[in-house]
PASEBA-1860 file (N, C-alpha, C; in nm, 3 decimals):
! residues 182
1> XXXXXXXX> 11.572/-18.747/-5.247/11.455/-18.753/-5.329/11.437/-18.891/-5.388 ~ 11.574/-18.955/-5.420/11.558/-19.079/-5.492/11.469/-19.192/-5.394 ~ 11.464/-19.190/-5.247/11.422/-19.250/-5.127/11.240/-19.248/-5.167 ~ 11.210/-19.091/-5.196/11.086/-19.074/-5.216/11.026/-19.146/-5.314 ~ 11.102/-19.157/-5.423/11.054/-19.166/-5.560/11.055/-19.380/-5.558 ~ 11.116/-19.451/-5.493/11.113/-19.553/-5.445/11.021/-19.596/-5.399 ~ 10.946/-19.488/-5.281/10.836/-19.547/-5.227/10.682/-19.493/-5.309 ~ 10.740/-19.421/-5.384/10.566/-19.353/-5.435/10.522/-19.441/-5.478
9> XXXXXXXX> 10.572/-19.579/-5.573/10.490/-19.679/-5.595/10.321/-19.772/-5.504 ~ 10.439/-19.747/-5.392/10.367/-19.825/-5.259/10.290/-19.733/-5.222 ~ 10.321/-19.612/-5.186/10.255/-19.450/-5.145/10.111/-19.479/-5.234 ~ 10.104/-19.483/-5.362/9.999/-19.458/-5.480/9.907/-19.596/-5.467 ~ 9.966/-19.717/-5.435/9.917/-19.867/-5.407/9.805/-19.816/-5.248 ~ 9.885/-19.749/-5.168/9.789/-19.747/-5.027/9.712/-19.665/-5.097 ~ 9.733/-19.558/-5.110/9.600/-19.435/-5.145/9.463/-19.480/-5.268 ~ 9.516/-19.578/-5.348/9.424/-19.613/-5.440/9.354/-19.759/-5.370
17> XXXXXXXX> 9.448/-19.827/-5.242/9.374/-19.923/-5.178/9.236/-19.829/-5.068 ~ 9.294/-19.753/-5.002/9.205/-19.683/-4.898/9.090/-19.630/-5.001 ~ 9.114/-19.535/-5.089/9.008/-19.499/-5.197/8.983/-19.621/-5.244 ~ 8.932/-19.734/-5.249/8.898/-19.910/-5.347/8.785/-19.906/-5.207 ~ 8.854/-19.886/-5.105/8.777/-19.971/-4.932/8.694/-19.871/-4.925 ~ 8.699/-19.724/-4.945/8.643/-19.643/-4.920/8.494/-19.654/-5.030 ~ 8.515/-19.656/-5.133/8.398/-19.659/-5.235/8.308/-19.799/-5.225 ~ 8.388/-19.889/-5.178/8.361/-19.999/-5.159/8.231/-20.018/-5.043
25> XXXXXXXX> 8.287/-19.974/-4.927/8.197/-19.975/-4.772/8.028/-19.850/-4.820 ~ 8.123/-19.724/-4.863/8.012/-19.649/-4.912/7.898/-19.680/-5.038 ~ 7.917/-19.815/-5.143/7.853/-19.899/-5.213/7.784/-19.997/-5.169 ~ 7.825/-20.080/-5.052/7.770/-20.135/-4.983/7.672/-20.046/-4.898 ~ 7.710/-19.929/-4.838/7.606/-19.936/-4.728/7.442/-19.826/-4.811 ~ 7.518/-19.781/-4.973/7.404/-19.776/-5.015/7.338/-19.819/-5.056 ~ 7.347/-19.975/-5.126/7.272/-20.083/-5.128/7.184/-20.156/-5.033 ~ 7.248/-20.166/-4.927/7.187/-20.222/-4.784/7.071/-20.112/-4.718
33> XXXXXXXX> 7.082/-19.968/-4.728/6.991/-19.900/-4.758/6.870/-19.884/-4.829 ~ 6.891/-19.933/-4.981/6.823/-19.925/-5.056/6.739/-20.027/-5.037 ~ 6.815/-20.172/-4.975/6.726/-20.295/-4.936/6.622/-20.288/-4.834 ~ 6.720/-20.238/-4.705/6.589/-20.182/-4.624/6.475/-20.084/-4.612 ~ 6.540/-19.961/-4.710/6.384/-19.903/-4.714/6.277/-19.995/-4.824 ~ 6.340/-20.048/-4.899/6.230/-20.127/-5.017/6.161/-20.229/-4.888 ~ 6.217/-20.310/-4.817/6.174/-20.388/-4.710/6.110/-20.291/-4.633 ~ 6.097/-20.181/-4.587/6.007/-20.150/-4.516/5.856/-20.123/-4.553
41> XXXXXXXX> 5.931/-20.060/-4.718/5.784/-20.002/-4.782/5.683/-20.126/-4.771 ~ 5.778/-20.247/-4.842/5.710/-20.384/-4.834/5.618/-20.393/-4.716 ~ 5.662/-20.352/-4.635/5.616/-20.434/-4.481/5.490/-20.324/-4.463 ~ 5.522/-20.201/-4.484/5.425/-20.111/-4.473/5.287/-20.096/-4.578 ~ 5.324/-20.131/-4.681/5.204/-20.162/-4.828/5.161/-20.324/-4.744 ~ 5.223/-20.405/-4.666/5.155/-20.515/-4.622/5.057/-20.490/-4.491 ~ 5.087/-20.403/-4.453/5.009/-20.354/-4.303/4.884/-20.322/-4.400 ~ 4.869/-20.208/-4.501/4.803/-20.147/-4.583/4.690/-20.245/-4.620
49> XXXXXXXX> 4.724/-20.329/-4.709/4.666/-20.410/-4.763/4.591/-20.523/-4.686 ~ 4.655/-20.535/-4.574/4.572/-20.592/-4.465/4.468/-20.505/-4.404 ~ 4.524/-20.408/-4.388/4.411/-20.328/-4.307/4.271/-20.306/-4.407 ~ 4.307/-20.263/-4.493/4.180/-20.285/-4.609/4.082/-20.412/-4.630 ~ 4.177/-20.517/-4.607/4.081/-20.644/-4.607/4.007/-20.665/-4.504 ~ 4.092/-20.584/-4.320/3.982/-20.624/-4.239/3.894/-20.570/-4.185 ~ 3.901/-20.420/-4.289/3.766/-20.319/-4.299/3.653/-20.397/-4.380 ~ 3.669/-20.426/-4.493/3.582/-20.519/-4.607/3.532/-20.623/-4.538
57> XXXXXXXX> 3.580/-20.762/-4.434/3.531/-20.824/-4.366/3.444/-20.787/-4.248 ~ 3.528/-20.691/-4.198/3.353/-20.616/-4.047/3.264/-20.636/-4.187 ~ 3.225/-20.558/-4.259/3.096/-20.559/-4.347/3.074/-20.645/-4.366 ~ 3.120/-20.743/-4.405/3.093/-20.904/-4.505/3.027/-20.957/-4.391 ~ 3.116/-20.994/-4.293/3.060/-21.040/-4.183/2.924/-21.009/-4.128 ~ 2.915/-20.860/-4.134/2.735/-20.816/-4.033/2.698/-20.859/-4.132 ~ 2.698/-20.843/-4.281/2.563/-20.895/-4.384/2.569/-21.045/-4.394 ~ 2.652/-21.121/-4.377/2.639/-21.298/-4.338/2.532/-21.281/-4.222
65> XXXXXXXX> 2.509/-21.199/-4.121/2.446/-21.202/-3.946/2.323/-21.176/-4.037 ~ 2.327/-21.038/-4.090/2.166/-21.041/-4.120/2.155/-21.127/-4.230 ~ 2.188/-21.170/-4.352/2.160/-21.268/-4.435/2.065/-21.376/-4.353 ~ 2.140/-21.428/-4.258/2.135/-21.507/-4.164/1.953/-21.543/-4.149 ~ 1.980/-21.388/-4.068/1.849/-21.321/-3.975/1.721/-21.369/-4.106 ~ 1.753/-21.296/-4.217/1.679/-21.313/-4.336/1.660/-21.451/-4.401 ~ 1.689/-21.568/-4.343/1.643/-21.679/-4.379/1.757/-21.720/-4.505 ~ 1.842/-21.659/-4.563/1.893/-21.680/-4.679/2.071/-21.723/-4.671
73> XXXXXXXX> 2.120/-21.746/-4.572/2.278/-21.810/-4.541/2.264/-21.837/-4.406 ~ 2.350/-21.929/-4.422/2.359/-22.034/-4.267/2.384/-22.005/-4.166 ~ 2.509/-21.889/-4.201/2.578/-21.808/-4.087/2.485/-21.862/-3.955 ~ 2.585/-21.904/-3.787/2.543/-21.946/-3.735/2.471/-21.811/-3.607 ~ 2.546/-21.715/-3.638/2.504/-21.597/-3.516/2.393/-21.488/-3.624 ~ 2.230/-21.512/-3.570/2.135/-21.405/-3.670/2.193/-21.277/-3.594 ~ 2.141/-21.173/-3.706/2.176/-21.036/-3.657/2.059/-20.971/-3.723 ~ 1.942/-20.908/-3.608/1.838/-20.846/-3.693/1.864/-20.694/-3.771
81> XXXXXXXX> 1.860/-20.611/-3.866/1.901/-20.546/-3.933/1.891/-20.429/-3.831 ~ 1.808/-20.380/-3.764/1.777/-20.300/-3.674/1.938/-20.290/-3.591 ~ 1.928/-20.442/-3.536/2.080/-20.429/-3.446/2.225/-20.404/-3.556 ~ 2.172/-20.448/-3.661/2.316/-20.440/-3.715/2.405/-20.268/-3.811 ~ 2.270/-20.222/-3.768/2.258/-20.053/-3.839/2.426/-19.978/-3.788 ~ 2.400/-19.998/-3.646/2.560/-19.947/-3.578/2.675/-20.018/-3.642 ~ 2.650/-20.133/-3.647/2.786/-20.230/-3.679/2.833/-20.198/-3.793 ~ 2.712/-20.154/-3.942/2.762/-20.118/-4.029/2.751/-19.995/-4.063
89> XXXXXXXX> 2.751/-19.901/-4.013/2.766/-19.769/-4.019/2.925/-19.758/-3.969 ~ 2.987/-19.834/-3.839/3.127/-19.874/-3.788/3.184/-19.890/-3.870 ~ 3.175/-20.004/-3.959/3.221/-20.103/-4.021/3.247/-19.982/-4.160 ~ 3.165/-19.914/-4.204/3.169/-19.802/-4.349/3.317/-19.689/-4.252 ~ 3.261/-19.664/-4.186/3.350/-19.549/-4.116/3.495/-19.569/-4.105 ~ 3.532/-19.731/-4.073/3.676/-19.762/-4.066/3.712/-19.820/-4.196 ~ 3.626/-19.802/-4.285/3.660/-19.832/-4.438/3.711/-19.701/-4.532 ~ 3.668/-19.582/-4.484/3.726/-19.472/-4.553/3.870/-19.446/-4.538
97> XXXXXXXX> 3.913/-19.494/-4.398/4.065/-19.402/-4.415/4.162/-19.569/-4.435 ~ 4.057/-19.649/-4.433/4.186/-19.820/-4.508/4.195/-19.810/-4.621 ~ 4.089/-19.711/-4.737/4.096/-19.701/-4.864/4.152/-19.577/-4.865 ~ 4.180/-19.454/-4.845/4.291/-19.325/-4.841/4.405/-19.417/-4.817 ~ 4.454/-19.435/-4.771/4.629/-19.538/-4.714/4.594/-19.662/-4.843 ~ 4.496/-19.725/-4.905/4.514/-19.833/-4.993/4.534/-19.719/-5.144 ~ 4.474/-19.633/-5.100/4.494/-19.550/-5.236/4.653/-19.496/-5.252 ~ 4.712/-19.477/-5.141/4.835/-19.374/-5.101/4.942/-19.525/-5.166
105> XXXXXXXX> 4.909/-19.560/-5.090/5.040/-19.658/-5.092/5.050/-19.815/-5.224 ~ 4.926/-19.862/-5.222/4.897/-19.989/-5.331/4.956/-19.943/-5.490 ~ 4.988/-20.041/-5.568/4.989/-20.040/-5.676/4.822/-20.019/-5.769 ~ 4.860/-19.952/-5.849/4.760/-19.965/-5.938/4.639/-20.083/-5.966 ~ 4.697/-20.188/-5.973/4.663/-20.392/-5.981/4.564/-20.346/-5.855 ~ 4.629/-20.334/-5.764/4.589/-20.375/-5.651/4.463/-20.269/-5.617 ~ 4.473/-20.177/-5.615/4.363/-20.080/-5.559/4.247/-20.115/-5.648 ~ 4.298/-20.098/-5.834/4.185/-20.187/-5.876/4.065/-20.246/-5.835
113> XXXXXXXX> 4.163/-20.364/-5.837/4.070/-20.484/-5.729/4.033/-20.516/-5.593 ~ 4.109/-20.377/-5.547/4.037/-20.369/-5.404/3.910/-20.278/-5.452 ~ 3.870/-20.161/-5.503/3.787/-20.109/-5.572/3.661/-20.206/-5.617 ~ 3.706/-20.323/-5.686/3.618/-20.403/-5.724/3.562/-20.507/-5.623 ~ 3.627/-20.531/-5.520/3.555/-20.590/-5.397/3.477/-20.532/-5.290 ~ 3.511/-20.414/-5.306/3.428/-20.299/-5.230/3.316/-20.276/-5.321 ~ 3.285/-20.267/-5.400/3.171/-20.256/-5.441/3.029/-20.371/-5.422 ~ 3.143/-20.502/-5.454/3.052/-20.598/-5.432/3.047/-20.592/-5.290
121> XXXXXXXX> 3.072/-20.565/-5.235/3.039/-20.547/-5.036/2.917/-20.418/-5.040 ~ 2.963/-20.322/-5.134/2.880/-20.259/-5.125/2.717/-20.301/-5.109 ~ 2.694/-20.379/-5.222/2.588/-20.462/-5.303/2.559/-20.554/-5.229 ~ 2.645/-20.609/-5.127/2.578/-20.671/-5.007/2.504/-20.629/-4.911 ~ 2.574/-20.512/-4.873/2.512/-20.453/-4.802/2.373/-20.417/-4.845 ~ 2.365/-20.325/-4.990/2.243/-20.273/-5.006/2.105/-20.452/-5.005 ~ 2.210/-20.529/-5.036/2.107/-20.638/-5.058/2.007/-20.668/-4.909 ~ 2.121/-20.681/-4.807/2.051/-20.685/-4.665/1.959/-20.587/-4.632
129> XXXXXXXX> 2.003/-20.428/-4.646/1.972/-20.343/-4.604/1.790/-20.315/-4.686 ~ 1.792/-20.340/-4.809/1.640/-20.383/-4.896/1.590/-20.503/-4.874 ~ 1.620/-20.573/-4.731/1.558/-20.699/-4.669/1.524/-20.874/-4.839 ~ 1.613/-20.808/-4.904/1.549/-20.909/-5.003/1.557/-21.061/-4.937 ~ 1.501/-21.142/-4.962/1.487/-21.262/-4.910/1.508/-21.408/-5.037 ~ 1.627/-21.323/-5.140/1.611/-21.450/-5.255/1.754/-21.503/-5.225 ~ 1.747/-21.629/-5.204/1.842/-21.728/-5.136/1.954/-21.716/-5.296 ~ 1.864/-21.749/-5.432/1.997/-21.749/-5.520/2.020/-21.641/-5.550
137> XXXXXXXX> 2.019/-21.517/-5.537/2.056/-21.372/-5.561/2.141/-21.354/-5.475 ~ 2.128/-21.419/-5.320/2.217/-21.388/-5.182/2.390/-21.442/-5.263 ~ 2.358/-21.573/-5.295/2.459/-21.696/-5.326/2.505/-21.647/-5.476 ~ 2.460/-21.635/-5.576/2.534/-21.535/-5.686/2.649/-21.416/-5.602 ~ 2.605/-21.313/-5.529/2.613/-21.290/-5.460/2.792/-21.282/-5.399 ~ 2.719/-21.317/-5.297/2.841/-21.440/-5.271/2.976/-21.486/-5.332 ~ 2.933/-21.575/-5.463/3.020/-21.635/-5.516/3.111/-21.514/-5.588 ~ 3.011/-21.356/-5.635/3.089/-21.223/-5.664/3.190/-21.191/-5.595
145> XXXXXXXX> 3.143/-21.209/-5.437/3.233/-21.124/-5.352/3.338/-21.217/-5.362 ~ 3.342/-21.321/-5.304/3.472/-21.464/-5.296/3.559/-21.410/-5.397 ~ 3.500/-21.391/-5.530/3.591/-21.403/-5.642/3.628/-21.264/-5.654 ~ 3.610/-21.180/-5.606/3.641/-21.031/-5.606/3.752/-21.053/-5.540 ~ 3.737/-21.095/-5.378/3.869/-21.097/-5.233/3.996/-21.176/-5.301 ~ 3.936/-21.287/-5.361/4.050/-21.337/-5.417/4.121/-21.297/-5.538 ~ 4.071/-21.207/-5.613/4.158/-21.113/-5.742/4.220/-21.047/-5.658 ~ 4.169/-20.942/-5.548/4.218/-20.839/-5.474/4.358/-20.953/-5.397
153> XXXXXXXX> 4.374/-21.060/-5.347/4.496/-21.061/-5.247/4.570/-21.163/-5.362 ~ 4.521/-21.197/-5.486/4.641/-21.243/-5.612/4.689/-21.107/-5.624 ~ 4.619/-20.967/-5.631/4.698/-20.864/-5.650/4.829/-20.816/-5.571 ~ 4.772/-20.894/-5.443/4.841/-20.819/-5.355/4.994/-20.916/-5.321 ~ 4.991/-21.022/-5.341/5.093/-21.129/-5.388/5.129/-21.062/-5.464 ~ 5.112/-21.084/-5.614/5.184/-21.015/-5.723/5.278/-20.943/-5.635 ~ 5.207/-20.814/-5.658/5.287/-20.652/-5.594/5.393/-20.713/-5.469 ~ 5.383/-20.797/-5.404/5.433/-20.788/-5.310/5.594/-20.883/-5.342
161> XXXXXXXX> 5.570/-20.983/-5.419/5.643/-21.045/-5.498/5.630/-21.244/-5.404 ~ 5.524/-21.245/-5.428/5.489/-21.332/-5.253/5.455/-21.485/-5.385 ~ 5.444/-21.625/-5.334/5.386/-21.702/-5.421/5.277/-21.706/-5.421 ~ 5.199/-21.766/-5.466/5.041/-21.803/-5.498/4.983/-21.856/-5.347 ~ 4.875/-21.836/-5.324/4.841/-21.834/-5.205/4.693/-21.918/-5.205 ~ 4.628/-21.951/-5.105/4.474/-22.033/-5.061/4.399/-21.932/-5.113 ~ 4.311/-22.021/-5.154/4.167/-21.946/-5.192/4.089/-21.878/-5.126 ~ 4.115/-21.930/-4.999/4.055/-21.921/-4.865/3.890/-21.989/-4.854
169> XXXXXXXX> 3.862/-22.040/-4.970/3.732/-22.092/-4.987/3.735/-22.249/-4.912 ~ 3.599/-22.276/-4.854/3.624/-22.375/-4.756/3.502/-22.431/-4.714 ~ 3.484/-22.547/-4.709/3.308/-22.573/-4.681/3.341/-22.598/-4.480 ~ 3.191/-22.607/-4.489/3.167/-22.648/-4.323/3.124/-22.787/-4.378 ~ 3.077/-22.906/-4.240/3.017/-23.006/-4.205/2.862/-22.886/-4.205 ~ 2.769/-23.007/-4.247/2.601/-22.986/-4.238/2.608/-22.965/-4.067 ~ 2.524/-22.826/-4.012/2.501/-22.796/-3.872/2.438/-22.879/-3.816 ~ 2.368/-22.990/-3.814/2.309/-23.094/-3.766/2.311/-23.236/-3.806
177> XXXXXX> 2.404/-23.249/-3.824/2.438/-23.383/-3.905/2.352/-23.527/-3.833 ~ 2.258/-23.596/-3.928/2.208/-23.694/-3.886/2.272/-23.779/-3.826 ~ 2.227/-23.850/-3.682/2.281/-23.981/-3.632/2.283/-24.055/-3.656 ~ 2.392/-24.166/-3.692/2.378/-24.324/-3.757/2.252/-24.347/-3.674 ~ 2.211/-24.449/-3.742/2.089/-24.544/-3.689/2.181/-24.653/-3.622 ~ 2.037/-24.736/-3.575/2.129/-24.857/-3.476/2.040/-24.921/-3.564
END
């Protein structure tokens, strides 16, 4: 017995090392878990939040075409309202289920101000769709929606934990730019 009682030291040293490795690997691999599903949600609230923005742009876009059409933005491709009836009836249709999934998954911040850029798209739309033809109502306008898209993807930074990002605001060159003289 005295043989036994010699080694229980070492005996109690392995069993409390294997139990140390054991809690140890099982701490780790629930952390590394916890990292990757947070990384997925990430990746998945980023699919989300994209997909919402490039429902909001089909719209933005046909009302730049008819704006266009309507004499009141530069946009270079006109779109007469007649033709653009399908595009934005499309364009509304793949906007309902990017806002169900922006509702499901976004933070609070964020749906917000996706909420608040959809409206002003809304208001674009109705603006085209009532043929108005006032160039500074178009451009007020305008400068609403810009500043709407851009609260909506500071939101989406925030939430996402991302840095500060482009405005995305950006001029063109004049479409016909005069020729030097000789």
């Amino acid at each position: 017995m005295s043989a036994f009682i010699q080694q229980l030291p070492a005996l109690i040293g392995v069993v409390i090392g294997a139990l140390g490795s054991y809690l140890a690997v099982v701490r780790g691999d629930r952390a590394r878990f916890r990292q990757e599903q947070t990384a997925r949600w990430e990746e998945r609230r980023l699919g989300v939040y994209s997909d919402y923005a490039l429902s909001l742009k089909k719209t933005i876009t046909v009302t730049y075409r008819v704006a266009s059409d309507l004499g009141i933005d530069p946009h270079p491709d006109l779109l007469a309202l007649d033709d653009a009836e399908p595009l934005l009836a499309e364009a509304n249709t793949g906007r309902d289920p990017a806002w169900e999934a922006l509702i499901m998954l976004g933070s609070r911040e964020v749906v917000e101000q996706g909420r608040a850029w959809a409206l002003t798209v809304v208001e674009m739309e109705r603006f085209v769709r009532g043929r108005r033809e006032d160039p500074q109502a178009w451009q007020a306008l305008l400068a609403r929606q810009r500043a709407a898209r851009e609260d909506y993807y500071t939101a989406v930074r925030d939430d996402l934990g991302l840095p500060p990002g482009h405005s995305g605001r950006w001029s063109f060159p004049a479409a016909n730019p005069v020729p030097p003289q000789r």
